[in-house]
N, CA, C and O of each residue as an XYZ file, in Angstrom:
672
protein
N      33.446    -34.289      2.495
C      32.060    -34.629      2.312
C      31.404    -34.939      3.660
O      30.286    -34.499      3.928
N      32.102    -35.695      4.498
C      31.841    -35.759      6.184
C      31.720    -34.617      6.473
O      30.741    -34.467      7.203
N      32.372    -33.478      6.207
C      32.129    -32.543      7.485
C      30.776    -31.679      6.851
O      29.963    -31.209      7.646
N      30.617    -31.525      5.556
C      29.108    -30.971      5.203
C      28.400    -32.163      5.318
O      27.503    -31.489      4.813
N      27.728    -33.675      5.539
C      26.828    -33.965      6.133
C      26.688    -33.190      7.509
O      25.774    -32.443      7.859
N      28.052    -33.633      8.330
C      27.945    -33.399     10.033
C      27.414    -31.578      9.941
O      26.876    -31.041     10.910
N      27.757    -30.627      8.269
C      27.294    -29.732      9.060
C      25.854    -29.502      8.756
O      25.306    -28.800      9.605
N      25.200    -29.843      7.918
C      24.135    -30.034      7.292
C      23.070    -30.808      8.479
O      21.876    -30.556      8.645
N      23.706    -31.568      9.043
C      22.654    -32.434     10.565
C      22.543    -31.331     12.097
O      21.883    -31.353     13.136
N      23.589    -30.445     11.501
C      23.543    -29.758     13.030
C      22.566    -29.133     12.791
O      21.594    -29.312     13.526
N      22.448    -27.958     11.428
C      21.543    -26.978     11.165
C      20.551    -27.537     11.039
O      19.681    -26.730     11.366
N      19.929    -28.806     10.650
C      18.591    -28.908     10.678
C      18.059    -29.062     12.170
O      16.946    -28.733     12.582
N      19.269    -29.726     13.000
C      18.758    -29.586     13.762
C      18.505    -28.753     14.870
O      17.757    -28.969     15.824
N      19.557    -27.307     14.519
C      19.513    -26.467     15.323
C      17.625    -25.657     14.864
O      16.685    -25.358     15.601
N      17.736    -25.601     13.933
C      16.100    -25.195     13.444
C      14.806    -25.845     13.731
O      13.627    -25.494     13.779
N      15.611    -27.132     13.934
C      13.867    -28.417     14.393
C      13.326    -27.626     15.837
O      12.121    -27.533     16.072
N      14.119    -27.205     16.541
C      13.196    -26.483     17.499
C      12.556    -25.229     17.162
O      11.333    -25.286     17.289
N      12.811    -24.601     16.942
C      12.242    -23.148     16.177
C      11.119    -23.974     15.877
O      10.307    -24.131     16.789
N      10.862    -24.656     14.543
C       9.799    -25.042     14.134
C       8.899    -26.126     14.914
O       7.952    -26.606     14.290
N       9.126    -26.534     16.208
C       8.449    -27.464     16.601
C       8.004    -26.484     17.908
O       7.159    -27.021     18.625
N       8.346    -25.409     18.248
C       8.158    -24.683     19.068
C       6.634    -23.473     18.572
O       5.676    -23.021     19.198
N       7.134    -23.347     17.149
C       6.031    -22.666     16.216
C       4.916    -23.418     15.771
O       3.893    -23.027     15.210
N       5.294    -24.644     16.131
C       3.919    -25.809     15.755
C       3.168    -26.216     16.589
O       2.047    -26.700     16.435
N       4.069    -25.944     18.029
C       3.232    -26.402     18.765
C       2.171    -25.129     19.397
O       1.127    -25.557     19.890
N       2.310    -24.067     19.410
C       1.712    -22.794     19.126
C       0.902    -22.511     18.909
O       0.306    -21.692     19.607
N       0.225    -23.204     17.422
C      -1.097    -23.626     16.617
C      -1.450    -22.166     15.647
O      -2.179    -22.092     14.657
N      -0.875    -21.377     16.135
C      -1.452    -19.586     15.414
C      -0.185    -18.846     15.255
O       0.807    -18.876     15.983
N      -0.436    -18.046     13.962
C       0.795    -17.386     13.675
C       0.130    -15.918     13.349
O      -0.979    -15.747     12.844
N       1.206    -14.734     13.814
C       0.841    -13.433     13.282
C       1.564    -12.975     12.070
O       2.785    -13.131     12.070
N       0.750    -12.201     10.592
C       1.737    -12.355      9.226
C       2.402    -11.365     10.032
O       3.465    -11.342      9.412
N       2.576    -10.406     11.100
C       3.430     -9.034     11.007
C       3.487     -8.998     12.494
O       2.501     -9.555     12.976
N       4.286     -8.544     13.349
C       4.346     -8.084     14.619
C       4.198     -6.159     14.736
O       4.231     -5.179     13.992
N       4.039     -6.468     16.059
C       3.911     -4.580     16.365
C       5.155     -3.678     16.619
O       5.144     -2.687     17.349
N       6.281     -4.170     15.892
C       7.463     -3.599     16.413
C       7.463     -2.244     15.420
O       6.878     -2.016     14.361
N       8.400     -1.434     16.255
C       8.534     -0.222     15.905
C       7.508      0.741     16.039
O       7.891      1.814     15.572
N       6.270      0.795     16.523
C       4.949      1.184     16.090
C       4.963      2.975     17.208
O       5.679      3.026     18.208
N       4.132      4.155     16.806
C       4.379      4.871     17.743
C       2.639      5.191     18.078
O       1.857      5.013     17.144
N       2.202      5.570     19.167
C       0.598      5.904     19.715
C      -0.133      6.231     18.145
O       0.211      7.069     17.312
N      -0.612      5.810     18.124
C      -1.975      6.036     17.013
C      -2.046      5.696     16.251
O      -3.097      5.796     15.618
N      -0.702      4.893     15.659
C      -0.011      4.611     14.442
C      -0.696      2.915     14.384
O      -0.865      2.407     15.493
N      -1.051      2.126     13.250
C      -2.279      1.500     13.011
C      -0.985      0.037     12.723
O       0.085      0.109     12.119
N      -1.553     -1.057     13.345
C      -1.081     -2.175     13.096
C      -2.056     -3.089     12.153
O      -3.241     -2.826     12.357
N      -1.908     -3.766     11.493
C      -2.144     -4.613     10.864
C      -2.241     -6.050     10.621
O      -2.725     -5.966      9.493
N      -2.182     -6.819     10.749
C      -1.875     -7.876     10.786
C      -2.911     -8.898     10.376
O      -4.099     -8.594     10.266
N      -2.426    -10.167     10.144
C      -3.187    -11.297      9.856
C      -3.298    -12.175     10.961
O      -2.566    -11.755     11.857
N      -3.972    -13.347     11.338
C      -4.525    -14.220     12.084
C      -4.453    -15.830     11.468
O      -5.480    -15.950     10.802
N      -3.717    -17.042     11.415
C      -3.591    -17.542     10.979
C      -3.322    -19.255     11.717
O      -2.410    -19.484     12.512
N      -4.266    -20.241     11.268
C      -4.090    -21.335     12.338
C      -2.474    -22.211     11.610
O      -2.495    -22.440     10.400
N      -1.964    -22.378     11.937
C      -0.884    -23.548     11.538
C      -1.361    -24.610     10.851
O      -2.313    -25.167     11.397
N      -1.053    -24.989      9.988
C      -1.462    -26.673      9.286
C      -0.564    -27.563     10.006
O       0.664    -27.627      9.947
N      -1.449    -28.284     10.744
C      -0.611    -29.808     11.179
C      -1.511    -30.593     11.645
O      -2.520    -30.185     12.219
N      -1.201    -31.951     11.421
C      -2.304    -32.953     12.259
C      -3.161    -32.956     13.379
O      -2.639    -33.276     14.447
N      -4.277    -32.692     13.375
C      -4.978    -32.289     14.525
C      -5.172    -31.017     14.666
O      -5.948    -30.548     15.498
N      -4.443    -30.305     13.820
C      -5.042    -28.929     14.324
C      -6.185    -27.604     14.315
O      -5.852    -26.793     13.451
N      -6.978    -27.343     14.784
C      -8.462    -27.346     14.358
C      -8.670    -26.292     13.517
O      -8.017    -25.458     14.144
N      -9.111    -25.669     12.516
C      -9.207    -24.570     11.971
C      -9.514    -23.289     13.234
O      -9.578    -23.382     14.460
N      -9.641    -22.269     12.430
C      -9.900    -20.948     13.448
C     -11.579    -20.853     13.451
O     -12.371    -21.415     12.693
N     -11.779    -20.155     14.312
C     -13.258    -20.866     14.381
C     -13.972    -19.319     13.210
O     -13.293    -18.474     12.627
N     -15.733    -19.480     13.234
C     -15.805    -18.657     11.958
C     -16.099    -17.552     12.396
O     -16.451    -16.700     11.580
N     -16.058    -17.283     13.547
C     -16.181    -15.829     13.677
C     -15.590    -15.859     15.458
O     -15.240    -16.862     16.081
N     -15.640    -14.166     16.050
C     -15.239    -13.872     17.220
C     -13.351    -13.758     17.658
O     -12.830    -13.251     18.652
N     -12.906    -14.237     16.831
C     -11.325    -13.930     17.031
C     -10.686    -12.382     16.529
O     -10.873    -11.683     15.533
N     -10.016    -12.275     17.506
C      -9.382    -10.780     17.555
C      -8.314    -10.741     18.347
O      -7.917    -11.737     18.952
N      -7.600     -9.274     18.432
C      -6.236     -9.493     19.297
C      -7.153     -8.531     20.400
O      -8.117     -7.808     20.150
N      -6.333     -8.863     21.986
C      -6.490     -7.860     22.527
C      -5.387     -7.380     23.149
O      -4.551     -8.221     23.478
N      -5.131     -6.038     23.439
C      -3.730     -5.514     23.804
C      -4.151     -4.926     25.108
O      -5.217     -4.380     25.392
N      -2.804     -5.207     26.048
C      -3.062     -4.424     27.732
C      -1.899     -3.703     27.759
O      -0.944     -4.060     27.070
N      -1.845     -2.616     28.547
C      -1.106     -1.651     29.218
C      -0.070     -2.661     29.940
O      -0.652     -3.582     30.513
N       0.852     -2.680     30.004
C       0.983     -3.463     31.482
C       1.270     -2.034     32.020
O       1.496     -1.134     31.211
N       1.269     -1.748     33.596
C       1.436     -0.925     34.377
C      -0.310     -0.430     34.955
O      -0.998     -0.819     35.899
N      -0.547      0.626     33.819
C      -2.393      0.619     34.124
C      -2.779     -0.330     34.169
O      -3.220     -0.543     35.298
N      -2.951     -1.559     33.188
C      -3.510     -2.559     32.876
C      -4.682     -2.366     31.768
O      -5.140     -3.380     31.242
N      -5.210     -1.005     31.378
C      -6.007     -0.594     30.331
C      -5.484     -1.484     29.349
O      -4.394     -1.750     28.841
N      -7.387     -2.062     29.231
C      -7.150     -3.253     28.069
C      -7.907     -2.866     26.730
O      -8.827     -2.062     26.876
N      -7.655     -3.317     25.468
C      -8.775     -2.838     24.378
C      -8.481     -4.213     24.007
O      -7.588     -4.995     24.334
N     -10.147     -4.335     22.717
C      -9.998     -5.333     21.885
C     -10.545     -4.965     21.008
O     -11.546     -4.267     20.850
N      -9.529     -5.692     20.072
C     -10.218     -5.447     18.102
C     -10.422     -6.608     17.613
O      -9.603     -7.526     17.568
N     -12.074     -6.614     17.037
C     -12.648     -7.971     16.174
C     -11.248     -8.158     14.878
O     -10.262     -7.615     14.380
N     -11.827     -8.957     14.875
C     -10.913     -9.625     12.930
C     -12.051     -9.886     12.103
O     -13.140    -10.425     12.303
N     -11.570     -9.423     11.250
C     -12.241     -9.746      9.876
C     -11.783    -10.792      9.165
O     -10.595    -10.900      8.860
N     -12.955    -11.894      8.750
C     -12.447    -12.695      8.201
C     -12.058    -12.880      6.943
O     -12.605    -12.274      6.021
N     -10.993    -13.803      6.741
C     -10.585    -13.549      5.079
C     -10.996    -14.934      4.660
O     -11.212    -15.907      5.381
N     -11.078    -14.803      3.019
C     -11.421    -15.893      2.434
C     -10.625    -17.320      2.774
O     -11.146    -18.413      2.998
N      -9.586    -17.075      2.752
C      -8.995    -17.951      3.551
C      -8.409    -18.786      4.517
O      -7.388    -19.456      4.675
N      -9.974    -18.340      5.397
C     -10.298    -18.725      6.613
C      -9.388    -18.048      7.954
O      -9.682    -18.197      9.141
N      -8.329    -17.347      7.466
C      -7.926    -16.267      8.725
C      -8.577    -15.184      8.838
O      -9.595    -15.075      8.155
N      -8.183    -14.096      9.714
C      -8.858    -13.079      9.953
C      -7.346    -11.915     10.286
O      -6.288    -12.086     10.891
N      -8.045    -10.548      9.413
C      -7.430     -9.410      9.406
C      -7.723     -8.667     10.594
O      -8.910     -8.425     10.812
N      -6.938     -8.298     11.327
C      -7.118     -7.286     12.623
C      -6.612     -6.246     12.667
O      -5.387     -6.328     12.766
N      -7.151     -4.889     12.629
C      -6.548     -3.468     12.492
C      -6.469     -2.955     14.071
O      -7.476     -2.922     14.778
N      -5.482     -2.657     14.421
C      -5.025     -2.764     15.802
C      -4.359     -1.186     15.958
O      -3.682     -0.598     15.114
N      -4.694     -0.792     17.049
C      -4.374      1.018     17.162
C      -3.687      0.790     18.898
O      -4.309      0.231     19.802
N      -2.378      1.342     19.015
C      -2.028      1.007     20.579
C      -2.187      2.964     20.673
O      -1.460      3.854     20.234
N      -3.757      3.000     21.620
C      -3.697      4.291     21.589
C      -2.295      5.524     22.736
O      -2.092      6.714     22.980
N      -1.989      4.789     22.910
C      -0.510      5.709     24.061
C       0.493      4.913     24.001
O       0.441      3.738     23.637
N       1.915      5.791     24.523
C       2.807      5.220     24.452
C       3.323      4.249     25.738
O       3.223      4.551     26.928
N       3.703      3.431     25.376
C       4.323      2.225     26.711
C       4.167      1.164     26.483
O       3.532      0.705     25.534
N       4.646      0.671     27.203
C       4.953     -1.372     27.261
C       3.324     -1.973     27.417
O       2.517     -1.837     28.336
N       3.220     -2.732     26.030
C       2.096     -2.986     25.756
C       2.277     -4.776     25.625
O       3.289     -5.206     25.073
N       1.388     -5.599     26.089
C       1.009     -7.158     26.183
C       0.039     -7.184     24.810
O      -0.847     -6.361     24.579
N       0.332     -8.078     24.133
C      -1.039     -8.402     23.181
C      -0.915     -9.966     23.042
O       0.070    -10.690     23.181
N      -2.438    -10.310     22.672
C      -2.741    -11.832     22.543
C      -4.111    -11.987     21.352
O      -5.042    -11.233     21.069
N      -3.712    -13.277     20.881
C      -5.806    -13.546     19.922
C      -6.084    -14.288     21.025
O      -5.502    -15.085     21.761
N      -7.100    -13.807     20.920
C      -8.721    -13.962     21.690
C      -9.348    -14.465     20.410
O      -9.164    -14.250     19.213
N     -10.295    -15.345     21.248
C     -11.454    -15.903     20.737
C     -11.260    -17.291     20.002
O     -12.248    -17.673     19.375
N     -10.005    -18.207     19.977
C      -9.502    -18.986     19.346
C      -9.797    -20.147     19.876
O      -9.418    -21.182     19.327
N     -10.502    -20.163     20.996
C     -11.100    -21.934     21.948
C      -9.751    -22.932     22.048
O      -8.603    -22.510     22.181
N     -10.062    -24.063     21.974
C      -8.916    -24.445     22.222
C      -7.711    -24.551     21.835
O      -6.901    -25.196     22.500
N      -7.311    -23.814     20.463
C      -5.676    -23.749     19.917
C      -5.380    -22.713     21.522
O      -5.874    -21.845     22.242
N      -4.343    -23.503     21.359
C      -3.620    -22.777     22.120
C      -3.089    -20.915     22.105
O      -3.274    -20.195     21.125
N      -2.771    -20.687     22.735
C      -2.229    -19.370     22.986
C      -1.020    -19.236     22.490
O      -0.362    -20.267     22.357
N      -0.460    -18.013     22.114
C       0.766    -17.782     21.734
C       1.684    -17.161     22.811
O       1.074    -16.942     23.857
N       2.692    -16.897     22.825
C       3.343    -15.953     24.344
C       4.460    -15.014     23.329
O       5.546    -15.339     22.850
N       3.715    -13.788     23.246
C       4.619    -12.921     22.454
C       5.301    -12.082     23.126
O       4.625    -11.672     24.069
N       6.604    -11.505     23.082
C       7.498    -10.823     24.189
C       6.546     -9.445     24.507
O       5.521     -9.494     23.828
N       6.619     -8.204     25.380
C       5.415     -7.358     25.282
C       6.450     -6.150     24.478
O       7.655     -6.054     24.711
N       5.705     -5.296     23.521
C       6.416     -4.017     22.980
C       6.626     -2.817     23.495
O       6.085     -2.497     24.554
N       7.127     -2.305     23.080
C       7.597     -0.738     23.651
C       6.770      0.262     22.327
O       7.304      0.486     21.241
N       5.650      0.668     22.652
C       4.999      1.651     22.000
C       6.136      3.254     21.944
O       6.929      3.559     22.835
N       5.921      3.944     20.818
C       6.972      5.262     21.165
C       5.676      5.982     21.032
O       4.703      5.447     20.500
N       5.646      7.769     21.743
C       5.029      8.100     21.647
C       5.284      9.345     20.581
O       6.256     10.068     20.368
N       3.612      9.231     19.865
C       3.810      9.917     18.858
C       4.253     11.624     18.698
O       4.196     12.571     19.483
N       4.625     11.507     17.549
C       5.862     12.670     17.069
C       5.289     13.929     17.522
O       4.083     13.723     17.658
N       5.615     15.331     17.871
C       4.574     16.142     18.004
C       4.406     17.034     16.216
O       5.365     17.487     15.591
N       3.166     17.062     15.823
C       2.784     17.605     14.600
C       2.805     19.293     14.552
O       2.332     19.902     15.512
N       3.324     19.969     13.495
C       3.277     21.261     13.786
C       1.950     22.145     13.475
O       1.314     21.792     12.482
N       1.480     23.214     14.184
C       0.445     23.516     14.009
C      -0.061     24.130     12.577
O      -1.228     24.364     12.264
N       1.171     24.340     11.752
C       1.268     25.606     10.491
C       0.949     24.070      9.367
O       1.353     22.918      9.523
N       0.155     24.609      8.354
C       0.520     23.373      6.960
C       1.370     24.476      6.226
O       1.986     23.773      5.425
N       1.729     25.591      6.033
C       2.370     26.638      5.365
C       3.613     25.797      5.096
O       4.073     25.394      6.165
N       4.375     25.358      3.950
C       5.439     24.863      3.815
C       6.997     25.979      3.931
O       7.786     26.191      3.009
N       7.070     26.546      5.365
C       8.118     27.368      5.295
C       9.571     26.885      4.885
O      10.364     27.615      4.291
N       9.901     25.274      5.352
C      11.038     24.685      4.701
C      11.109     24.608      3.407
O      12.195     24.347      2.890
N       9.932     24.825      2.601
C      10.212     24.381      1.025
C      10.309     25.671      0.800
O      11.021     25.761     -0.200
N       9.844     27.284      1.336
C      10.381     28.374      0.923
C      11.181     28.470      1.120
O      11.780     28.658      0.061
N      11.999     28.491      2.116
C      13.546     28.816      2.274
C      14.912     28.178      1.224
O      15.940     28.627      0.717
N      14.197     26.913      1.285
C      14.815     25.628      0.721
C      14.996     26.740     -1.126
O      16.138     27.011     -1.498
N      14.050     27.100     -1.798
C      13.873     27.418     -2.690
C      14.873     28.937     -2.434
O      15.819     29.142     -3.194
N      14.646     29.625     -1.652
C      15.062     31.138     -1.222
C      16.919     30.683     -1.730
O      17.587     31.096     -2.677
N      17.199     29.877     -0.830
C      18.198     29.325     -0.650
C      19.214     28.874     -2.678
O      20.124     29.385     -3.331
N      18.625     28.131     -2.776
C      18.685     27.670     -4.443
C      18.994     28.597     -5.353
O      19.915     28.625     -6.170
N      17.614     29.807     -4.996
C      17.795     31.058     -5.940
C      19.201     31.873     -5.747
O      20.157     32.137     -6.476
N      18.867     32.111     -4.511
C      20.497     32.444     -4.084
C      21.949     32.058     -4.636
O      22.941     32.741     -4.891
N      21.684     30.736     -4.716
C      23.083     30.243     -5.209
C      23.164     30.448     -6.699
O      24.146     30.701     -7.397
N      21.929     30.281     -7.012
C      21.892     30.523     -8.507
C      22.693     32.090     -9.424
O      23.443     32.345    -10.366
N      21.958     32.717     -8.442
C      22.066     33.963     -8.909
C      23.197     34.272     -8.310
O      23.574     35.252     -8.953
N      23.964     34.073     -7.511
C      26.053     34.518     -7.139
C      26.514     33.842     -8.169
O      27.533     34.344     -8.643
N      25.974     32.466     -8.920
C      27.200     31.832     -9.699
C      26.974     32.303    -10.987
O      27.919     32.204    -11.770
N      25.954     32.785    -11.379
C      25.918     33.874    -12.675
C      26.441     35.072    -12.311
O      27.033     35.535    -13.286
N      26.505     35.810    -11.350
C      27.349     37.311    -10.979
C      28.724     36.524    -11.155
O      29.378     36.817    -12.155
N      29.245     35.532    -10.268
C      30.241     35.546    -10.681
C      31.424     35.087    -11.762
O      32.641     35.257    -11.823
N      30.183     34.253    -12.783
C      30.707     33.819    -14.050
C      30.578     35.072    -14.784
O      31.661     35.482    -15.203
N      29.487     35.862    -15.086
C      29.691     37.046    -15.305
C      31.356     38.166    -15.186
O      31.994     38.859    -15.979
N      31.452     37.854    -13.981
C      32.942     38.745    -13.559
C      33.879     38.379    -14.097
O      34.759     39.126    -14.524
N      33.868     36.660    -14.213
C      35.434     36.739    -14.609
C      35.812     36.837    -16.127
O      36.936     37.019    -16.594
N      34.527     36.661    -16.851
C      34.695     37.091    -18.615
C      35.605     38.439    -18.667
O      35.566     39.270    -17.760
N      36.268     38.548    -19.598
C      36.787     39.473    -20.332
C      36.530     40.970    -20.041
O      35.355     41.278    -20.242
N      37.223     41.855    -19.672
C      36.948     43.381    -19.328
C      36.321     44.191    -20.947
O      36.818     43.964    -22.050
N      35.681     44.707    -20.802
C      35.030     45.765    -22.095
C      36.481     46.499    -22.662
O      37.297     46.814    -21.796
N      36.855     46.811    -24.277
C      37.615     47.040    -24.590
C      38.983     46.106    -24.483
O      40.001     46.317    -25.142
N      38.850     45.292    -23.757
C      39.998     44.772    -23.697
C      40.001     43.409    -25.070
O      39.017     42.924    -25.629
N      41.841     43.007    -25.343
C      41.703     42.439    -26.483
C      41.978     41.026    -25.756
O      42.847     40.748    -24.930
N      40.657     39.972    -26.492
C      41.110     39.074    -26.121
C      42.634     37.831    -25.905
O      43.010     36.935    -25.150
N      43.029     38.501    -27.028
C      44.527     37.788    -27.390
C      45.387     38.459    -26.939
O      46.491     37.949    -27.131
N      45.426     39.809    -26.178
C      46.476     40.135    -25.812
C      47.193     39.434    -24.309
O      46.520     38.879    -23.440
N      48.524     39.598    -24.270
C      49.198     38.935    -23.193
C      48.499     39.694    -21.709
O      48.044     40.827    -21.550
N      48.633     38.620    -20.818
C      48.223     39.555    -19.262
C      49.365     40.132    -18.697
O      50.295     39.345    -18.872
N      49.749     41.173    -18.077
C      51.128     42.090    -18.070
C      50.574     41.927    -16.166
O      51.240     42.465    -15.282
């Protein structure tokens, strides 16, 4: 019973930092930009922390803005506010590379320090909409179809021949 208190005190307290590190923060994002490739649309929410003192988000002007690092090409996207006093931000990292993002417009909550991402760049699209894989794919099917009837066909019984007789 000692050693689940002692282990039960470590884990809370290995977690009290996590969460006192996230509190002291003041803003949380519902989603990060991981995995994302050029053009491909982020999403996310905008959200102040509940804790003593901590000021709501203000009612308008907050948004993320994202930089290049290397160029330094910066963009920014407003948020839309939600009923529940955060704000939705539709976020586009137009090229691929190591990208910085932050909310803007938040006065004095503090800032967040998010690691920066690795944008991939997007896939190349083919010029044809003609679905040639789903013809072949099908070409393919028919094919098999039609050898395993030729060859269920073959191995039935020869014409004239008696079924009950012995094979010599």
């Amino acid at each position: 019973m000692k050693t689940f208190a002692a282990l039960l005190a470590a884990l809370s307290l290995a977690l009290l930092p996590a969460a006192t590190a996230s509190a002291k923060e003041g803003i949380e994002l519902s989603t990060l930009p991981d995995f994302l490739t050029a053009g491909q649309a982020w999403d996310t929410e905008i959200h102040a922390l509940p804790f003593p003192g901590q000021p709501a988000l203000p009612a308008s002007g907050v948004g993320i803005q994202i930089r290049q690092l290397g160029s330094g090409r910066t963009l920014r996207f407003p948020g839309e506010r939600l009923p529940d006093l955060g704000y939705h931000v539709h976020v586009v990292f137009p090229s691929a590379g190591r990208w910085s993002y932050e909310v803007t417009g938040i006065g004095s909550i503090p800032q967040q320090n998010w690691a920066p991402v690795d944008i991939a760049a997007a896939k190349a699209r083919s010029h044809s909409s003609f679905p040639y894989g789903w013809i072949a794919a099908g070409a393919v099917v028919l094919g098999a179809l039609g050898l395993s009837r030729y060859r269920a066909g073959r191995a039935g019984p020869r014409p004239g021949a008696s079924p009950s007789a012995p094979a010599r």
